[in-house]
N, C-alpha and C positions, 0 to 999 in steps of 0.2 A: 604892649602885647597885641594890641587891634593891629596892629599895624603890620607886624609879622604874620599873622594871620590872612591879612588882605593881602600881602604879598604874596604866599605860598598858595592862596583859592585864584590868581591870576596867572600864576605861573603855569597851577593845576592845569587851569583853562584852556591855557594856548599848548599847553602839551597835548591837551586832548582833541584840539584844532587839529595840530600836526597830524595826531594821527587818526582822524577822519578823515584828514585828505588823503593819507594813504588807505583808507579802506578796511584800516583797523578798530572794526567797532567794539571787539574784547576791551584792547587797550584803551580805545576812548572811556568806557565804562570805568576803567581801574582809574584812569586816571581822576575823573571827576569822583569818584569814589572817595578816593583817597584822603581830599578832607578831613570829609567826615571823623578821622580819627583824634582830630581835635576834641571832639566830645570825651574820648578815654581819656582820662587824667594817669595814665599809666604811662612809666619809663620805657616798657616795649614799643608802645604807640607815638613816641616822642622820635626814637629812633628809625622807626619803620617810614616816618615825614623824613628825617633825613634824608635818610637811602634812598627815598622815593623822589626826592628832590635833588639829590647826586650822579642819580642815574638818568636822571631826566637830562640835567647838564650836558651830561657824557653824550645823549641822545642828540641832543642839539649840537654841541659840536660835531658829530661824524654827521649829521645832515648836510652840514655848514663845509665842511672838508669834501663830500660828495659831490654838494651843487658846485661850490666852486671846480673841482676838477670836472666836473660834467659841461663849465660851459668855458673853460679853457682850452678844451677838445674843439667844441664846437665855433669857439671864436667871439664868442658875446661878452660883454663885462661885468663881470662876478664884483664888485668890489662894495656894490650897493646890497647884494644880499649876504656877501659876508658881513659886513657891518648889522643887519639889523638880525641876521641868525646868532651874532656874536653877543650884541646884545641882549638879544632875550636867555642866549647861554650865560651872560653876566648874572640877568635878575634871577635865575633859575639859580644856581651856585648864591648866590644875595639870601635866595627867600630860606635854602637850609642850612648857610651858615647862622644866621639871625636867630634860628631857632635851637642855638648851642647858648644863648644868655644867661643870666644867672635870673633872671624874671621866668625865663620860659622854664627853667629844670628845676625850680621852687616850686612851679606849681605841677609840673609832672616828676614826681615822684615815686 
């Protein structure tokens, strides 16, 4: 259970990286926010970590589809940061499939 947890407060993290490099200080807040909902032992709350870690996903790949066609335009080799936006779109999709377990929805109920 620690472990899913530490996955999804890392992912949190660097989503909210992401977007403080863009300038987005709402979304930086939501995202480290977002956590915290671990504390609810509620089934809303369980799913709102989902969606919130699906949508993250989704965010990372169209980053990841962006820079790469942004620097295919420009002529520079995308293929070092599509690898590592890919990955962390892997651990992001990793941290809210994890928390579908039959450990994690026993205890959010």
């Amino acid at each position: 259970m620690t472990l899913r947890i530490v996955l999804f407060v890392v992912a949190a993290a660097l989503t909210a990286a992401h977007f403080f490099r863009a300038g987005n200080h709402g979304l930086v807040a939501l995202s480290l926010a977002t956590p915290l909902l671990f504390f609810y032992r509620k089934r809303w709350s369980l799913m709102l970590l989902q969606l919130a870690a699906y949508g993250a996903t989704l965010n990372w790949l169209l980053a990841m589809v962006l820079l790469i066609q942004m620097r295919q335009q420009v002529g520079r080799p995308w293929t070092t940061a599509a690898v590592i936006l890919g990955s962390v779109a892997l651990l992001t999709l990793l941290a809210g499939l994890l928390l579908n377990s039959r450990s994690v929805r026993e205890r959010y109920r």
